[in-house]
C-alpha positions as CSV (number, residue, x, y, z in Angstrom):
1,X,114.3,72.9,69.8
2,X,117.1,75.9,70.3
3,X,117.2,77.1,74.0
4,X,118.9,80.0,75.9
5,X,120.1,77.5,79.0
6,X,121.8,78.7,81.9
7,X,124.4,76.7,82.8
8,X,126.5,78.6,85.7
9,X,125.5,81.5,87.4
10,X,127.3,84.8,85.8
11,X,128.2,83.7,82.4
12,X,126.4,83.9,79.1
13,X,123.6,82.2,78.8
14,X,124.3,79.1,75.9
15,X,121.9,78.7,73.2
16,X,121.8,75.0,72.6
17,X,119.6,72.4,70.6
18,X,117.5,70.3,73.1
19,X,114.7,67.3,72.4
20,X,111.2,69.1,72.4
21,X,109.8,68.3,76.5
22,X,106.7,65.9,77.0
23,X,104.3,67.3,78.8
24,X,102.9,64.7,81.8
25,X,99.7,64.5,83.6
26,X,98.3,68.4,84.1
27,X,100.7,69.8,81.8
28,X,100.6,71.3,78.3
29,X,103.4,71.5,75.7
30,X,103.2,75.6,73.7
31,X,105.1,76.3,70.9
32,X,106.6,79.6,72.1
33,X,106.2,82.8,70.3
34,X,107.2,85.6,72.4
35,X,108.8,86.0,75.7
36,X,109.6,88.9,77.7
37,X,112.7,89.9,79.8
38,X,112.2,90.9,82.9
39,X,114.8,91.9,85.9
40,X,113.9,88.8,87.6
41,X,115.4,86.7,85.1
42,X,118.7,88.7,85.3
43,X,118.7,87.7,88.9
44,X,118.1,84.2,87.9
45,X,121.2,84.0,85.1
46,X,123.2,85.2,87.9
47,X,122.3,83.5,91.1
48,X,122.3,86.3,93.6
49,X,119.0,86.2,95.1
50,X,118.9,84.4,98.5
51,X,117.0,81.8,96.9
52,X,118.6,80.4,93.9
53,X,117.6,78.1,90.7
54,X,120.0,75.2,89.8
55,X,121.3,75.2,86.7
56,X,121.0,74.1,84.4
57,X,118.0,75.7,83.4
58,X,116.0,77.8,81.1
59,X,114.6,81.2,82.0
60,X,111.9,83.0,81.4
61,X,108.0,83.5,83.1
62,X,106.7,85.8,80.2
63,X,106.2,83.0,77.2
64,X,103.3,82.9,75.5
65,X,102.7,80.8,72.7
66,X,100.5,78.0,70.9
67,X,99.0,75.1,72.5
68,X,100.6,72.0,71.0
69,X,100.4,69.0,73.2
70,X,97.9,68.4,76.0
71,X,98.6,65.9,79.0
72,X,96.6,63.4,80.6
73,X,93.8,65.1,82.3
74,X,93.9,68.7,80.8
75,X,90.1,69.5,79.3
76,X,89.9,73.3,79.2
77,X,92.6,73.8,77.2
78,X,92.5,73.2,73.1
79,X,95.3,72.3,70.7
80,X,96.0,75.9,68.7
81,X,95.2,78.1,71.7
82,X,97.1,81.0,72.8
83,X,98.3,80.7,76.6
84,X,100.4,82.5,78.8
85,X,103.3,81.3,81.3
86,X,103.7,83.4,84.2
87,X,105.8,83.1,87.0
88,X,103.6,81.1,89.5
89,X,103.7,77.9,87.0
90,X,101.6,76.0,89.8
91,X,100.2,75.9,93.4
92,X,99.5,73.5,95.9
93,X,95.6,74.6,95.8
94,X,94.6,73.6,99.5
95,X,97.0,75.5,102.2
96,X,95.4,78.4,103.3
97,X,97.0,81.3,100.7
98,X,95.4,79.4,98.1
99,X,92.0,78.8,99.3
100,X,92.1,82.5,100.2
101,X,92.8,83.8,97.3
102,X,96.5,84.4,97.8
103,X,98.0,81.8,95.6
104,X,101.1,83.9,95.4
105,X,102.3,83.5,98.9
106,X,101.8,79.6,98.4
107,X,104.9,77.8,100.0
108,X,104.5,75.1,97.7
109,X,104.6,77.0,94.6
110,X,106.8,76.4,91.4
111,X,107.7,79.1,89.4
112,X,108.8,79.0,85.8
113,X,111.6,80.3,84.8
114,X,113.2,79.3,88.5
115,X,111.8,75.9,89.8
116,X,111.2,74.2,86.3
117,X,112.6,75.4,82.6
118,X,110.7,78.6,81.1
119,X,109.9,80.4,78.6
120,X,113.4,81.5,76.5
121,X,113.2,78.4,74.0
122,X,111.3,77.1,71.1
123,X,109.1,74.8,73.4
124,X,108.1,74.4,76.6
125,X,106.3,73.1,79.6
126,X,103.1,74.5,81.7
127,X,100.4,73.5,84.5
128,X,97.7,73.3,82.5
129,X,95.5,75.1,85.1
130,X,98.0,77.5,85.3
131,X,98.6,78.9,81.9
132,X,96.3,81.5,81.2
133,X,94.5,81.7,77.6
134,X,95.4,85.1,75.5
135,X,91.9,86.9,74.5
136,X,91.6,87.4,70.9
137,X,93.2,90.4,69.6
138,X,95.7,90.8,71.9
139,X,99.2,90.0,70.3
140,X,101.7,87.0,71.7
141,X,104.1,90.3,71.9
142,X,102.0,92.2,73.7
143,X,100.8,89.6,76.2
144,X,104.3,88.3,77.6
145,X,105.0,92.0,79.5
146,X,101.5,91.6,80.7
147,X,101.9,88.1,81.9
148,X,104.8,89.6,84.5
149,X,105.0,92.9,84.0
150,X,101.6,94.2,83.8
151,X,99.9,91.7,86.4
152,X,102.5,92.9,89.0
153,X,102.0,96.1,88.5
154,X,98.1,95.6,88.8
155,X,98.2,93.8,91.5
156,X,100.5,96.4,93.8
157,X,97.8,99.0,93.1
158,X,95.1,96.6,93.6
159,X,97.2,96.1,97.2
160,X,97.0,99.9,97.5
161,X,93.7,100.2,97.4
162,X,94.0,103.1,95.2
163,X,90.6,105.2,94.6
164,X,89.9,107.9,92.2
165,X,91.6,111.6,93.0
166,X,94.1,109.9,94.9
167,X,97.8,111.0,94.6
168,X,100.0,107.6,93.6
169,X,103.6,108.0,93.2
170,X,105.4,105.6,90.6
171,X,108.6,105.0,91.3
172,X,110.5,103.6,88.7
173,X,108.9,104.1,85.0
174,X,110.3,101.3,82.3
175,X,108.8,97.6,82.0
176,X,106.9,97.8,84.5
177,X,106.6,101.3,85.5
178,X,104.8,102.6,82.5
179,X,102.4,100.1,83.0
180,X,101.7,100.6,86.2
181,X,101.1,104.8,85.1
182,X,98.4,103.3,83.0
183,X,96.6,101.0,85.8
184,X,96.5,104.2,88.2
185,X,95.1,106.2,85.4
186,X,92.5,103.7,85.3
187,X,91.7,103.7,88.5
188,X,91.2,107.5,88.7
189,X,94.5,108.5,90.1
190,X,96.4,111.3,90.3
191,X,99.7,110.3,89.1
192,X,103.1,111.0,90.0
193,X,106.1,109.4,87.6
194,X,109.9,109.0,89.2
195,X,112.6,108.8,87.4
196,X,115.9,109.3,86.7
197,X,116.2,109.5,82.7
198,X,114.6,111.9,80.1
199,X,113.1,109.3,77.9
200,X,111.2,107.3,80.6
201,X,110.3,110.6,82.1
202,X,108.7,111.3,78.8
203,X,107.2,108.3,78.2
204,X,105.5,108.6,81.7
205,X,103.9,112.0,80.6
206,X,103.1,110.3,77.1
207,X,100.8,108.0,79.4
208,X,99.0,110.2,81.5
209,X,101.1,110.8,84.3
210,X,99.8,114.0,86.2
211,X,103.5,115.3,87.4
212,X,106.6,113.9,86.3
213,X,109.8,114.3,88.7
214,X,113.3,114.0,87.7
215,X,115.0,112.3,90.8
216,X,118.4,113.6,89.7
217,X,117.6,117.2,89.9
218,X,114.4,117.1,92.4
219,X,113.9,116.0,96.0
220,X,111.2,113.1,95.2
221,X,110.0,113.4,99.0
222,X,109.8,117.1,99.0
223,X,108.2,117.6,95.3
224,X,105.4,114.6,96.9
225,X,104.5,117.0,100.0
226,X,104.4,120.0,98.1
227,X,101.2,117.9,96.4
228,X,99.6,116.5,100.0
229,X,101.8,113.7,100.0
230,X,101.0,110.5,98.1
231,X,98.6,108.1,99.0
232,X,100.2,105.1,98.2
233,X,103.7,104.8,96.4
234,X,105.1,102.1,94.0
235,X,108.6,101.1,94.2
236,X,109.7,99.9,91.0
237,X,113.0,101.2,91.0
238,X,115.9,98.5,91.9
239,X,117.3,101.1,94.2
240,X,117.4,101.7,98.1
241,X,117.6,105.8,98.2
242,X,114.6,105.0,95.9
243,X,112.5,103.1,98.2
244,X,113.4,105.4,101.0
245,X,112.3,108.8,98.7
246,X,108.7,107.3,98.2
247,X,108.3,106.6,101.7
248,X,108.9,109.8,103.3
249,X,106.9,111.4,100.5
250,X,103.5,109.9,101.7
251,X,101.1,111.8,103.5
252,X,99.7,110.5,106.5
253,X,98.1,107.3,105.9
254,X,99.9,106.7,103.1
255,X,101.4,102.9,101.6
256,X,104.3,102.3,100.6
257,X,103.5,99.1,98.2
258,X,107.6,97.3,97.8
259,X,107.6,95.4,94.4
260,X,111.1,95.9,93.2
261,X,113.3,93.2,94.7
262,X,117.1,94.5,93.9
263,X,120.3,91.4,95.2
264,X,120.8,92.9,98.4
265,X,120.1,95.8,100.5
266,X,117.6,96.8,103.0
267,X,115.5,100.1,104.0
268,X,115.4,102.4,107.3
269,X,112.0,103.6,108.3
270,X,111.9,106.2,111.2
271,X,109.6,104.2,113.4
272,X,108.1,107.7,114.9
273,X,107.0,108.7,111.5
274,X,105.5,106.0,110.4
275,X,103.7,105.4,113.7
276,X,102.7,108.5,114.4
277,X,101.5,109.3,110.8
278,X,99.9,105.9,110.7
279,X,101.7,104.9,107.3
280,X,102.2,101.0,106.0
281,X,105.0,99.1,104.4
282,X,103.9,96.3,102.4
283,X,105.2,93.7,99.7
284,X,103.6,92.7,96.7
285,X,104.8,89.8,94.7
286,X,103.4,89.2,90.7
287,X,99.5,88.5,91.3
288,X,97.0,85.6,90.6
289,X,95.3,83.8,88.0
290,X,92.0,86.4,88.6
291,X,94.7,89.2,87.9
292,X,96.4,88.1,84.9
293,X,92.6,87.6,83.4
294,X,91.7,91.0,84.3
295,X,95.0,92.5,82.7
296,X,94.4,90.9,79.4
297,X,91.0,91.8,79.6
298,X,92.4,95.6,79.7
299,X,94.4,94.9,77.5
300,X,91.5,93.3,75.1
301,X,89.3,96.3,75.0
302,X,92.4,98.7,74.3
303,X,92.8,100.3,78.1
304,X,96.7,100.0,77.5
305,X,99.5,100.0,75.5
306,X,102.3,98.1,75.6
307,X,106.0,99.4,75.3
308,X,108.5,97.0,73.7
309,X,110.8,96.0,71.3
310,X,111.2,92.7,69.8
311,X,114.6,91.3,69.2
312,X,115.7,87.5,68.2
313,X,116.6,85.1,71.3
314,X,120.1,84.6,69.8
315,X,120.4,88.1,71.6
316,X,119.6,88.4,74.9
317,X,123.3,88.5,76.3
318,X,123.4,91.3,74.5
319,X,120.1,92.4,75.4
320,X,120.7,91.7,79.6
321,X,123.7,93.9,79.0
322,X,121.4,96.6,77.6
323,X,118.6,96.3,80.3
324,X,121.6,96.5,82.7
325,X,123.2,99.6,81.4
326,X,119.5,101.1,81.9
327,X,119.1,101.3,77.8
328,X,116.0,100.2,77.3
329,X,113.0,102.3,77.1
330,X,111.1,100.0,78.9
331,X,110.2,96.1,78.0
332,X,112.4,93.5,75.4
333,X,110.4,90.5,74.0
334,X,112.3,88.1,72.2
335,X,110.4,87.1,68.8
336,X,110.4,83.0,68.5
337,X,107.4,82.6,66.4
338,X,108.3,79.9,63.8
339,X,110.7,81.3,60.9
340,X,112.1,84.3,62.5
């Protein structure tokens, strides 16, 4: 099978030939079709999170693809099935995150892509009771920005708590942003799209959003207040001066939901503010099994579009380069259904 592989942090990923994996007990072998780019995996080629992968490896925590091989012990899975990959590949199922319905903070968790190979080859490896089936209907290039992408996004306005007429800011509108304009939509929101190029900011009206601002030319914090200030705020943007706009444009409150996880940097929040206006700061990191279902499910009876474009997996250096220089629109899925 042909796989983009990592082998040092900062240079070009290598596609190489590599013998197709065998799946052990609890695991499933998919023959890939699509898989999505996301930021994360940047991070990963280049090693400059705290925590870091060890090449070699293969990333990737957006493949979807066929069913081809079941392990020992997998049941309610079926050969020819569509599954998805996402980035919590497996828990431990019994610390307390886990049986509370936070498998996401489990400190046990692999994720694909990072801890064990993912999804940017021919082939590749799951937790059987992790990978989630596809619903009918819903396209292997839809469903990988969903599998990362979309649940993330879903899941920061589920940690929200957004309600219907409430003003949420979106900071940030490409992969995941113009997602996440659709999920506030549905939730009854008044939305507010940030960012910082024409075509995104168009895309974000396009989608519903309520008020578009242009953070090169507008104060984001002021344009918020002049609205009531916003209930809660997304940051999606891999930017500090980002972060910091959203948060002084909520009202009092308001949450600031943190998704956006840029190499280094940190935030200052005025601790009189927030105290005295009673606003929260709070991280949100992909979502759950639950989540991922309920996405595709959205997805299923045509609640929201997907924004992509497909291009072959002999590209992504080129196509990292491009998500770096801020030239996609919003999601790239690399096509690797069989003969293309």
């Amino acid at each position: 099978m042909k796989a983009a592989v990592v082998r040092a942090f900062g240079e070009p990923l290598v596609i190489e030939e590599r013998p197709d994996p065998a799946p052990g007990p609890g695991q499933i072998r998919i023959r890939v079709e699509a898989s999505g780019l996301c930021h994360t995996d940047i991070h990963a080629a280049h090693g400059d999170w705290p925590v870091k992968p060890s090449p070699p490896f293969v990333p990737g925590h957006e493949g979807v693809g066929i069913v081809e091989e079941l392990g020992a012990g997998v049941a309610h899975l079926s050969l020819g099935q569509r599954v998805a990959v996402p980035w919590l590949g497996k828990a431990c199922g019994r610390c307390e995150h886990c049986l509370s319905g936070w498998e996401t903070l489990c400190e046990q968790q692999i994720n694909t892509g990072y801890g064990c190979d993912g999804g940017y080859a021919e082939k590749m490896l799951a937790w059987g009771d992790f990978a989630q089936p596809v619903p009918d209907g819903v396209s292997a290039v839809d469903a990988a920005p969903l599998t990362c992408a979309g649940v993330t996004t879903y899941k920061a306005l589920k940690v929200a708590g957004v309600r219907p007429s409430q003003l949420v800011a979106i900071s940030g509108v490409g992969g995941l942003g113009h997602l996440a304009v659709q999920y506030a939509k549905i939730a009854g929101a008044t939305v507010a799209a940030i960012d910082v190029t024409d075509d995104k900011l168009e895309l974000a009206a396009e989608l519903g959003a309520d008020l578009v601002i242009d953070a090169r030319k507008q104060d984001v914090a002021e344009v918020l207040k002049e609205h009531g200030g916003a209930h809660a705020a997304i940051a999606l943007a891999v930017n500090e001066a980002a972060f910091t706009a959203v948060n002084a444009g909520l009202r009092r409150g308001g949450k600031l939901v943190m998704v956006a996880l840029p190499a280094h940097g940190t935030i200052q929040v005025p601790i009189f503010d927030t105290v005295l206006n009673g606003t929260s700061v709070i991280g949100s990191i992909v979502g759950t099994r639950q989540d991922l279902a309920e996405v595709f499910d959205l997805h299923a009876a045509g609640r929201t579009r997907v924004i992509s474009e497909t291009r072959p997996l002999s590209s992504v250096n080129e196509s990292i380069e491009d998500v770096l220089r801020g030239q996609v629109k919003a999601r790239i899925v690399f096509d690797l259904a069989p003969g293309r």
